[in-house]
N, CA, C and O atoms as CSV, one atom per row, in Angstrom:
chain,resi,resn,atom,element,x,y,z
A,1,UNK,N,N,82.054,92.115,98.834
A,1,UNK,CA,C,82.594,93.317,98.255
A,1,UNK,C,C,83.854,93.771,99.008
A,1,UNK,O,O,84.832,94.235,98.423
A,2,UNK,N,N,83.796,93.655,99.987
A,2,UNK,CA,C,85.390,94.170,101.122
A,2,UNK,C,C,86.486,93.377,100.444
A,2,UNK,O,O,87.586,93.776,100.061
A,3,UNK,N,N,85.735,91.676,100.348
A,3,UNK,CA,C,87.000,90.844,100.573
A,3,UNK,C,C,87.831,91.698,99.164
A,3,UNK,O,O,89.027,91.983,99.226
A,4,UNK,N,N,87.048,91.990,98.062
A,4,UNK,CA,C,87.600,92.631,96.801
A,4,UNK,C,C,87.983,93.533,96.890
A,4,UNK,O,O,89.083,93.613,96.341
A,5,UNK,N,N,87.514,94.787,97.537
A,5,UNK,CA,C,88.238,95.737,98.097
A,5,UNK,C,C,89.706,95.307,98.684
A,5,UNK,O,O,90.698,95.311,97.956
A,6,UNK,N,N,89.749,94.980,99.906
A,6,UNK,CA,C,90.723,94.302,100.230
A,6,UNK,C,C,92.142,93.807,99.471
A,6,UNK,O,O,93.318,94.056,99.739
A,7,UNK,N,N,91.508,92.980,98.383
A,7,UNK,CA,C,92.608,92.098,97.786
A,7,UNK,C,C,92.995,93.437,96.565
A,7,UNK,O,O,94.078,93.358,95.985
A,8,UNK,N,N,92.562,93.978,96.420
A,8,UNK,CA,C,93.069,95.452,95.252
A,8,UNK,C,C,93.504,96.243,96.163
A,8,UNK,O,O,94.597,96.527,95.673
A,9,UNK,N,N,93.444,96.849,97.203
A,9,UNK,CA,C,94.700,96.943,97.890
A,9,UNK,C,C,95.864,96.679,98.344
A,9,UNK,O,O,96.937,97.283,98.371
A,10,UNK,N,N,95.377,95.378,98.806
A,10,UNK,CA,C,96.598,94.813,99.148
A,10,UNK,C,C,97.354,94.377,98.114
A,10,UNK,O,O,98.514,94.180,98.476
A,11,UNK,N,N,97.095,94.076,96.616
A,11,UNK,CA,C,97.724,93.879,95.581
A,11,UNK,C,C,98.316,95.495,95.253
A,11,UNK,O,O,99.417,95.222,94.773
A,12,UNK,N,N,98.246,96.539,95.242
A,12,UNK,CA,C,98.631,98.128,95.726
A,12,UNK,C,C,99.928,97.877,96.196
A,12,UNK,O,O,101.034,97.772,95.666
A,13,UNK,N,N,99.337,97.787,97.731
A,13,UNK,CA,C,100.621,97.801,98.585
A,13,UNK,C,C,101.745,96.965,97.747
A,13,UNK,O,O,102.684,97.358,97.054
A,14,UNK,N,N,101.256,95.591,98.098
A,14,UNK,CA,C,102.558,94.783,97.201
A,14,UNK,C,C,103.381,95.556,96.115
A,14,UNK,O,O,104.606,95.638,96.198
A,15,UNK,N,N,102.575,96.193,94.964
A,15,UNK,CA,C,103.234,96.542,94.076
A,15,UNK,C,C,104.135,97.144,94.868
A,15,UNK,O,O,105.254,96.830,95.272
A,16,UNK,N,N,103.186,98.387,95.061
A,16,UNK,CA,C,104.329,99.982,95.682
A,16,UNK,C,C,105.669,99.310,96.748
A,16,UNK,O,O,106.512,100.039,97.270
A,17,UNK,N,N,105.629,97.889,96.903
A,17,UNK,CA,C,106.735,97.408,98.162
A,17,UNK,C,C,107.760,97.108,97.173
A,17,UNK,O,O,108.914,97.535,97.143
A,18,UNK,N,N,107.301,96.483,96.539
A,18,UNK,CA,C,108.196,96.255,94.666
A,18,UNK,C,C,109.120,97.013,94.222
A,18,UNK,O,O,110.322,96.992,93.959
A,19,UNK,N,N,107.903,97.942,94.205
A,19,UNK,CA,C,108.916,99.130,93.145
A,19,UNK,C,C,110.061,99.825,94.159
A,19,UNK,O,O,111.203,100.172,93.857
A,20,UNK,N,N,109.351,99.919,95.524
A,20,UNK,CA,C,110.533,100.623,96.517
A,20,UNK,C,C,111.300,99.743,96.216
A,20,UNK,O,O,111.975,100.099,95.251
A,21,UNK,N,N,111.643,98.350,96.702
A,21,UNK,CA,C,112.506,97.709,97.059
A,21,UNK,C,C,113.343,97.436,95.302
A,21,UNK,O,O,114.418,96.843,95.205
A,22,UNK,N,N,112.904,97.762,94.596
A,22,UNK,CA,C,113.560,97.912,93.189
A,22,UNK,C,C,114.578,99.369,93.196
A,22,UNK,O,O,115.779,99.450,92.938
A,23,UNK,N,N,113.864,100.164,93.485
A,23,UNK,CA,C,114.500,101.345,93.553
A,23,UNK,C,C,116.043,101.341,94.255
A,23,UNK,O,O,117.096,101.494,93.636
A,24,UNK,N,N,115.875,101.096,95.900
A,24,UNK,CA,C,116.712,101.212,96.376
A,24,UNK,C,C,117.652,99.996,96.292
A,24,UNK,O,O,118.864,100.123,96.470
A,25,UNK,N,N,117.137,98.953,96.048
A,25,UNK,CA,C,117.996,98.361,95.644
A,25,UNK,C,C,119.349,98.687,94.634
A,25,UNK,O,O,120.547,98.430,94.752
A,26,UNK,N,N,118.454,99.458,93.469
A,26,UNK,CA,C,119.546,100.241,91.820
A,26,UNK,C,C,120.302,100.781,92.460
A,26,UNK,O,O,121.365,101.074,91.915
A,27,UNK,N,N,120.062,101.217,94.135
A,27,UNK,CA,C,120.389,102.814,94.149
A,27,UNK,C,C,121.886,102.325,94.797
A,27,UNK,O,O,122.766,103.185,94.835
A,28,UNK,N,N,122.261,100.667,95.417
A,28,UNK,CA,C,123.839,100.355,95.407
A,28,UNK,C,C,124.609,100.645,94.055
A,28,UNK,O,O,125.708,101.196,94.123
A,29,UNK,N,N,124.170,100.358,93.052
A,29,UNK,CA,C,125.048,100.598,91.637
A,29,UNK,C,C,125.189,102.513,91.321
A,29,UNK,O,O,125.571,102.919,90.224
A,30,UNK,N,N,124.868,103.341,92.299
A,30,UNK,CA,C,125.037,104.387,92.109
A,30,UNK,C,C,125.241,104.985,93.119
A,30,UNK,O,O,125.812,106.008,92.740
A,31,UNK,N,N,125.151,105.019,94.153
A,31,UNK,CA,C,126.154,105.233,95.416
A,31,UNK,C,C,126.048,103.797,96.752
A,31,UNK,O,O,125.154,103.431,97.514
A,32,UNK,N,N,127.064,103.462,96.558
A,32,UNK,CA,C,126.984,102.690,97.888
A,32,UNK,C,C,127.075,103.170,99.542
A,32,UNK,O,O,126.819,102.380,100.451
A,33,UNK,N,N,127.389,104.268,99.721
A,33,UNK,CA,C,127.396,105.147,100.769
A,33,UNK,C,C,125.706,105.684,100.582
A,33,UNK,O,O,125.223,106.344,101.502
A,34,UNK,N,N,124.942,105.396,99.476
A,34,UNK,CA,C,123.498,105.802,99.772
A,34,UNK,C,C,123.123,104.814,100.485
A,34,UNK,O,O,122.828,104.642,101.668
A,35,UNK,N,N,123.193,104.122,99.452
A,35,UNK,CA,C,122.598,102.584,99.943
A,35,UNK,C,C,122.566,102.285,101.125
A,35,UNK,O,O,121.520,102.152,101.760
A,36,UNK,N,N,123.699,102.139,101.579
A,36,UNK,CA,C,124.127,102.105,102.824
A,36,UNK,C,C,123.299,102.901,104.126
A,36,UNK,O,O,122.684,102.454,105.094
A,37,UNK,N,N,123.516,103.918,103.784
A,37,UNK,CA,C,122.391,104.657,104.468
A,37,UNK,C,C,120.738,104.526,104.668
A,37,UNK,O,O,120.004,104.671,105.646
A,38,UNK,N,N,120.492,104.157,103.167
A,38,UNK,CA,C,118.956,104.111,103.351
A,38,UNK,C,C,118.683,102.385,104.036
A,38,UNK,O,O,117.581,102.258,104.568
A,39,UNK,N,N,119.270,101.563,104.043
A,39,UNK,CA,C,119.212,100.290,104.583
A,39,UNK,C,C,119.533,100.212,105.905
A,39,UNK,O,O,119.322,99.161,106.510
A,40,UNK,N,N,120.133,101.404,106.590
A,40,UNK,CA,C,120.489,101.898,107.849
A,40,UNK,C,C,118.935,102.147,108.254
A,40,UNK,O,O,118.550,101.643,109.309
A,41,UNK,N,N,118.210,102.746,107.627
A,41,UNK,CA,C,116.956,103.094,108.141
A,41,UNK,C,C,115.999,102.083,107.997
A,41,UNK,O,O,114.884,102.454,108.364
A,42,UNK,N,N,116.055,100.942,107.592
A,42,UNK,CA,C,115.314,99.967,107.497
A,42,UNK,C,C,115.268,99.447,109.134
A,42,UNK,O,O,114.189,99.109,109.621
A,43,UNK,N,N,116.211,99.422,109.734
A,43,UNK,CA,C,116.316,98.394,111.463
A,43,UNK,C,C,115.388,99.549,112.472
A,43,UNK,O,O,115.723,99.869,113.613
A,44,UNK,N,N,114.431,99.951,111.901
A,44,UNK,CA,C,114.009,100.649,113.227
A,44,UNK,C,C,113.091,99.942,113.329
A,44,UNK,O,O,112.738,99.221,112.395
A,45,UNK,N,N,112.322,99.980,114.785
A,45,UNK,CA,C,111.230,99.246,115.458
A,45,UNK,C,C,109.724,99.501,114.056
A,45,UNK,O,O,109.012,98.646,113.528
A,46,UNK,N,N,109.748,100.805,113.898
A,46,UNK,CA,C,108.510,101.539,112.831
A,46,UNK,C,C,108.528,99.899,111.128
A,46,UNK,O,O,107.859,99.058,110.527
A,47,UNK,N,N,109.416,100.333,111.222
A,47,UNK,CA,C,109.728,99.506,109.958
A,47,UNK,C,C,109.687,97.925,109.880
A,47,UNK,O,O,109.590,97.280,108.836
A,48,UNK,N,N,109.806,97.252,111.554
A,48,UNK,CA,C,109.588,96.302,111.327
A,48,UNK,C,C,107.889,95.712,111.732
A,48,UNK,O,O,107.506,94.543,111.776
A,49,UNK,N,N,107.237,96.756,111.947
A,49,UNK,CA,C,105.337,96.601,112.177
A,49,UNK,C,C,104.998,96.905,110.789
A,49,UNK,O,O,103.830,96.717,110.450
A,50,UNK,N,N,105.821,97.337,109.950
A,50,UNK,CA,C,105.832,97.744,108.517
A,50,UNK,C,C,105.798,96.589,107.812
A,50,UNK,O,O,104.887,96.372,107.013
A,51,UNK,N,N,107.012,95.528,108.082
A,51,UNK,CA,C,107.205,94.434,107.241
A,51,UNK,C,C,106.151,93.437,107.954
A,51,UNK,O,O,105.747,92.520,107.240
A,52,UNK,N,N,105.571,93.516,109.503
A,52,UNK,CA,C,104.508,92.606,109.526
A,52,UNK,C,C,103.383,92.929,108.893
A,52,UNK,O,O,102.587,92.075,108.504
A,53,UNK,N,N,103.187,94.435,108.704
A,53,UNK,CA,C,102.094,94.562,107.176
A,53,UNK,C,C,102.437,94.575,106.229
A,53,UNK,O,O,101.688,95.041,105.370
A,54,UNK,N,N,103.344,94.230,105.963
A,54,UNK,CA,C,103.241,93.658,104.225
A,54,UNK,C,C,103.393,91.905,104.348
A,54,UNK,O,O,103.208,91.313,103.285
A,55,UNK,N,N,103.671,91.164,105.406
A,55,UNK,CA,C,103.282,89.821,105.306
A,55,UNK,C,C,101.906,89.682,105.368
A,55,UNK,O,O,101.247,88.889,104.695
A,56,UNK,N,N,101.442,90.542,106.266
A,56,UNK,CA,C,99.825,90.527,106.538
A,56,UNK,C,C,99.478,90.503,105.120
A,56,UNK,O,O,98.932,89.478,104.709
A,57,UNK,N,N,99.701,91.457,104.304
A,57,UNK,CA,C,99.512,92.110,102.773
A,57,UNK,C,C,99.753,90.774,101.930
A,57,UNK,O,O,98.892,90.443,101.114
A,58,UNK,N,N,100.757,90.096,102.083
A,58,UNK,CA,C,100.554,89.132,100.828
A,58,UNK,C,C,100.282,87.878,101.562
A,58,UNK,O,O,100.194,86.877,100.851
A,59,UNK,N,N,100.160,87.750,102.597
A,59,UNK,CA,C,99.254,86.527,102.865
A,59,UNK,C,C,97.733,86.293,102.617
A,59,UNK,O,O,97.035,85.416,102.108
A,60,UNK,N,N,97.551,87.541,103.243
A,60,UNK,CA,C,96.337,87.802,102.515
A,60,UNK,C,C,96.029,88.309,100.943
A,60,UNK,O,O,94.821,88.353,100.713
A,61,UNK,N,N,96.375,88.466,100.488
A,61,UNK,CA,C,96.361,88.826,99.074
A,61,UNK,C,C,96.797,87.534,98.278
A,61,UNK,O,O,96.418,87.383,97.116
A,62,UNK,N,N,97.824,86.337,99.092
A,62,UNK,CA,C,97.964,85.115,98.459
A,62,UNK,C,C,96.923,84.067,98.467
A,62,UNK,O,O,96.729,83.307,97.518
A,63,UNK,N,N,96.185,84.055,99.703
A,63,UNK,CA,C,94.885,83.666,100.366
A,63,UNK,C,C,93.908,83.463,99.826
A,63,UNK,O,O,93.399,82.388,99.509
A,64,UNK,N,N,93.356,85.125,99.586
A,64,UNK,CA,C,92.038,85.434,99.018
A,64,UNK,C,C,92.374,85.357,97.044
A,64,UNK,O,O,91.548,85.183,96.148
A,65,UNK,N,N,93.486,85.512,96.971
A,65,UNK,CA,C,93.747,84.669,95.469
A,65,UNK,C,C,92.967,83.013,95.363
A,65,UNK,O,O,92.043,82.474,94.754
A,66,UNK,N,N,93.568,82.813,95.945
A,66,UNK,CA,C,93.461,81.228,96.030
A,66,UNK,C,C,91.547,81.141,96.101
A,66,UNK,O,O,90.707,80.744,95.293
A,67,UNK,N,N,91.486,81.573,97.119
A,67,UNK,CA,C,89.439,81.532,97.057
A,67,UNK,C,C,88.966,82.225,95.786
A,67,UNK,O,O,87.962,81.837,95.190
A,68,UNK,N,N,89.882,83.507,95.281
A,68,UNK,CA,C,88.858,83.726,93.994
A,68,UNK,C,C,89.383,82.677,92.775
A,68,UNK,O,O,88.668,82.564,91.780
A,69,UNK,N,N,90.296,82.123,92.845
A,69,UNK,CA,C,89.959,81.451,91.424
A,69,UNK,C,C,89.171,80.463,91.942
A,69,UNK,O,O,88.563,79.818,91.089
A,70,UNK,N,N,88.913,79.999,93.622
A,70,UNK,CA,C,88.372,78.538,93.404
A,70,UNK,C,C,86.702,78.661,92.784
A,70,UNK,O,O,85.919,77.895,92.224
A,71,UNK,N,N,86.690,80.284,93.309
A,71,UNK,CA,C,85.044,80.764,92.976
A,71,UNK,C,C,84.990,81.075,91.670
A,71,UNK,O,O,83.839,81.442,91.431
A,72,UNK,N,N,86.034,81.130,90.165
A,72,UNK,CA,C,85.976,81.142,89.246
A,72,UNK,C,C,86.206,79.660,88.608
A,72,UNK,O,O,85.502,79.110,87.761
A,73,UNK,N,N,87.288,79.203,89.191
A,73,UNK,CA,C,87.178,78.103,88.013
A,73,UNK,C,C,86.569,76.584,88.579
A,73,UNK,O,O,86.723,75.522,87.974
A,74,UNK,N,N,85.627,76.799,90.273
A,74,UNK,CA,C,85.088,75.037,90.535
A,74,UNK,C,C,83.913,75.722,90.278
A,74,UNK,O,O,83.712,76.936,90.291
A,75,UNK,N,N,82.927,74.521,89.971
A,75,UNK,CA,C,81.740,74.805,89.198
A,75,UNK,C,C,80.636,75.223,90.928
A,75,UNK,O,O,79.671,75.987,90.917
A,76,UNK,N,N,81.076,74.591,92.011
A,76,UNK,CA,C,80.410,75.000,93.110
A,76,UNK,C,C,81.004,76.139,93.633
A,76,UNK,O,O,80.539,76.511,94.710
A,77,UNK,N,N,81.754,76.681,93.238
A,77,UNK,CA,C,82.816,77.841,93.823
A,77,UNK,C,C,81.858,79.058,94.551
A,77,UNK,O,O,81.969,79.513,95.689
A,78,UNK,N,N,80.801,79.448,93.399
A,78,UNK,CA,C,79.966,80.727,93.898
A,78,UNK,C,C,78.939,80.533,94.968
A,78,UNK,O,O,78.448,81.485,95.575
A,79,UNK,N,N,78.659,79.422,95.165
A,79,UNK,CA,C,77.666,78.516,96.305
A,79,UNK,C,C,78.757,78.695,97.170
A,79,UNK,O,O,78.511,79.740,97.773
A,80,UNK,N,N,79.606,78.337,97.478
A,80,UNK,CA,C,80.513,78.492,98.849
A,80,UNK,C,C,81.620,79.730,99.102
A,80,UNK,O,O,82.249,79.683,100.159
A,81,UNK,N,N,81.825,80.598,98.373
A,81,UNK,CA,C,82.159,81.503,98.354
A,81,UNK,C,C,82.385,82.154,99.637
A,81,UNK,O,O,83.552,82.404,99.938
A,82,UNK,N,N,81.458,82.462,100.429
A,82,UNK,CA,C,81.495,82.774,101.659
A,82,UNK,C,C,81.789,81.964,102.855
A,82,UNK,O,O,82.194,82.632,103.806
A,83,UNK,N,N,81.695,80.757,103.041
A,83,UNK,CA,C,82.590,79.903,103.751
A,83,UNK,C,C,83.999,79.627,103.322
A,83,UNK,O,O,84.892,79.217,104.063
A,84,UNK,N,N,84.121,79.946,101.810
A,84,UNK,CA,C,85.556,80.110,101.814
A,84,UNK,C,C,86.179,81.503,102.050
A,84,UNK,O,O,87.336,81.775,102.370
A,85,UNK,N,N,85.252,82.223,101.841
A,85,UNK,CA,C,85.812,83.609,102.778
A,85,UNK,C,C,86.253,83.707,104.537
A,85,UNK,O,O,87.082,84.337,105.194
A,86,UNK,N,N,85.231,82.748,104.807
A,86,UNK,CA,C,85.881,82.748,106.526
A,86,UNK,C,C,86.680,81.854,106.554
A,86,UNK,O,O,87.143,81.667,107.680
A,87,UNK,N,N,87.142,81.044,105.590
A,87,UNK,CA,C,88.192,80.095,105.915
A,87,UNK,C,C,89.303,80.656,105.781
A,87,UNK,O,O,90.219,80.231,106.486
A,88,UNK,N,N,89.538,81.624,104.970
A,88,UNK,CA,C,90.654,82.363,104.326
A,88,UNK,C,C,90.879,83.497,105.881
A,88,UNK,O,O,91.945,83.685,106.467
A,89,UNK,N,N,90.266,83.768,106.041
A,89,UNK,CA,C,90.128,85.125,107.367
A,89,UNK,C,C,90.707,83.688,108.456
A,89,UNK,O,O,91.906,83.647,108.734
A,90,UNK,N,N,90.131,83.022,108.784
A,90,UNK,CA,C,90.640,82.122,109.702
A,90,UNK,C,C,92.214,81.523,109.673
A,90,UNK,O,O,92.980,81.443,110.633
A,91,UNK,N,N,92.407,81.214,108.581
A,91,UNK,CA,C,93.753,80.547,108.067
A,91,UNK,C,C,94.704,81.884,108.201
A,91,UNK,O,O,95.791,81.725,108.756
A,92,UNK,N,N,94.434,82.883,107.835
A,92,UNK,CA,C,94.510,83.908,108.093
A,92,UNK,C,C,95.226,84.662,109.202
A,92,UNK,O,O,96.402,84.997,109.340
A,93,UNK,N,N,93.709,84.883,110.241
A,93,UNK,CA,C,94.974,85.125,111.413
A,93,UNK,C,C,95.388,84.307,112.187
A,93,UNK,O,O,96.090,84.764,113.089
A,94,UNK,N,N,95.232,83.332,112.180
A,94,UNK,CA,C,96.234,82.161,112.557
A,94,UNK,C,C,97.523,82.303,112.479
A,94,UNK,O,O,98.321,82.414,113.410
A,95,UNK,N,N,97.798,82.298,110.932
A,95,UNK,CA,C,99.073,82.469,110.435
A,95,UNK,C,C,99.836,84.243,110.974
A,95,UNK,O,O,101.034,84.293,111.249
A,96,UNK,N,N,99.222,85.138,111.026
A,96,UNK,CA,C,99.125,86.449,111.669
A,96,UNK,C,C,99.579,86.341,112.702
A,96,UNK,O,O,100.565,87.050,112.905
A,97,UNK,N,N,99.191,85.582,113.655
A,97,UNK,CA,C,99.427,85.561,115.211
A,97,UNK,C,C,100.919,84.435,115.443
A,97,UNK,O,O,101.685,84.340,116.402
A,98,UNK,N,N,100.886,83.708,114.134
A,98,UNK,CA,C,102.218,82.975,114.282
A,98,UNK,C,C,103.175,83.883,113.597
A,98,UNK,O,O,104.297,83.408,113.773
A,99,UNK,N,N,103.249,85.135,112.792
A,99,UNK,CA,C,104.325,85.755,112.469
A,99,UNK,C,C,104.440,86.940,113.294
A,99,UNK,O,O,105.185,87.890,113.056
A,100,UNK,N,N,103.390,86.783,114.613
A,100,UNK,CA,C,103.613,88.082,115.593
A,100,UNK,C,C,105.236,88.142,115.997
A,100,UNK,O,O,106.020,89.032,115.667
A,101,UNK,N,N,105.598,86.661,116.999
A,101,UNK,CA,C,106.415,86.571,117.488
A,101,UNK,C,C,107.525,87.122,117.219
A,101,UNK,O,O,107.999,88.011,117.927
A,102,UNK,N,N,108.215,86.566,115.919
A,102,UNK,CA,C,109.466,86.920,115.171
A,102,UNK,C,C,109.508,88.865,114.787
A,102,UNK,O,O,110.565,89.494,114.741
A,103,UNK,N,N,108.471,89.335,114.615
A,103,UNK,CA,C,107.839,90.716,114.313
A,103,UNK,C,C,108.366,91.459,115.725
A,103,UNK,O,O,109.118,92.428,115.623
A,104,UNK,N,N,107.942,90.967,117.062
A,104,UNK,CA,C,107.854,91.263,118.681
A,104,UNK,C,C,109.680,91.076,118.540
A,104,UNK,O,O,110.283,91.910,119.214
A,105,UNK,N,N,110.349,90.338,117.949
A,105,UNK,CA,C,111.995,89.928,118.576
A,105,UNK,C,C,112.637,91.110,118.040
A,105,UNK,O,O,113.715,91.580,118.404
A,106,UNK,N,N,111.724,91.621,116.973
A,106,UNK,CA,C,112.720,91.818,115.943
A,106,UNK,C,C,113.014,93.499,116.349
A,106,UNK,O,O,114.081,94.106,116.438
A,107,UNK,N,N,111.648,93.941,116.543
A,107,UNK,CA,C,111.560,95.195,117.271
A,107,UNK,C,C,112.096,95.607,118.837
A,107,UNK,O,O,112.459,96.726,119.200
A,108,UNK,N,N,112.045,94.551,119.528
A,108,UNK,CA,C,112.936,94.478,120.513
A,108,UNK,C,C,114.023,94.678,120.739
A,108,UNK,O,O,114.496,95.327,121.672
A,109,UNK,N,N,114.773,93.897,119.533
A,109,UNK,CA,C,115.920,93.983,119.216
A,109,UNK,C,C,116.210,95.252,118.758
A,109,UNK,O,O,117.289,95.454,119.315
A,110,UNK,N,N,115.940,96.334,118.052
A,110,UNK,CA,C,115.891,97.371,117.477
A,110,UNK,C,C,115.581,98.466,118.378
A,110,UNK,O,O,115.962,99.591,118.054
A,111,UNK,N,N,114.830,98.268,119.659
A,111,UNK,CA,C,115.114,99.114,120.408
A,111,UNK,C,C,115.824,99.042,121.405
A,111,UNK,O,O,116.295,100.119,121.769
A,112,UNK,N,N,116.149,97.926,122.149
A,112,UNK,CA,C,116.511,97.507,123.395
A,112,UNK,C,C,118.300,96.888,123.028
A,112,UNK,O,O,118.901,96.580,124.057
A,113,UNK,N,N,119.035,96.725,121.823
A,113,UNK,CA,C,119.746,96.847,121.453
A,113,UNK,C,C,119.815,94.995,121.487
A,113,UNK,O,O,119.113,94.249,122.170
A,114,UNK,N,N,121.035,94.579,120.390
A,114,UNK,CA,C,121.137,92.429,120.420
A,114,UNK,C,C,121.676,92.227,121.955
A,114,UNK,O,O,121.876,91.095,122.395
């Protein structure tokens, strides 16, 4: 039940990252001195633990995709279901702990100046 919980959130977030990044995007064709500004506020340290949760967000949400159709469309899918749940959590933060690094430079960089 979490992992479903989970993946309807994190399919949430995604959207709502969407539609921002739709928004401000329009918002160069109507002032570029906005634009400008609001993309100014994107380089802070806050914002980039932000973008490691939204990789967190669609890795996992790309992940646990992948396990629910295998539990809908292989005929053993619902028998293993839960070992493919810890495989997905495993593969998981694996991949998590390999997009720490670049996440750690990036904020560094943002406070401690290039």
């Amino acid at each position: 039940m979490w992992s479903w919980v989970a993946h309807r959130v994190t399919g949430v977030l995604i959207f709502f990252f969407l539609f921002v990044h739709v928004l401000d995007t329009a918002l160069v064709r109507v002032s570029p001195e906005a634009y400008d500004k609001v993309v100014a506020t994107y380089k802070t340290p806050i914002v980039a633990l932000l973008e490691y949760g939204l990789v967190a967000a669609i890795l996992f949400h790309a992940l646990n995709g992948l396990r629910v159709i295998a539990v809908d469309f292989w005929s053993k899918g619902p028998r293993y279901q839960k070992q493919m749940f810890w495989t997905v959590m495993g593969v998981w933060i694996v991949l998590m702990i390999g997009a720490l690094y670049p996440v750690l430079g990036h904020a560094a960089r943002a406070l401690f100046g290039s």
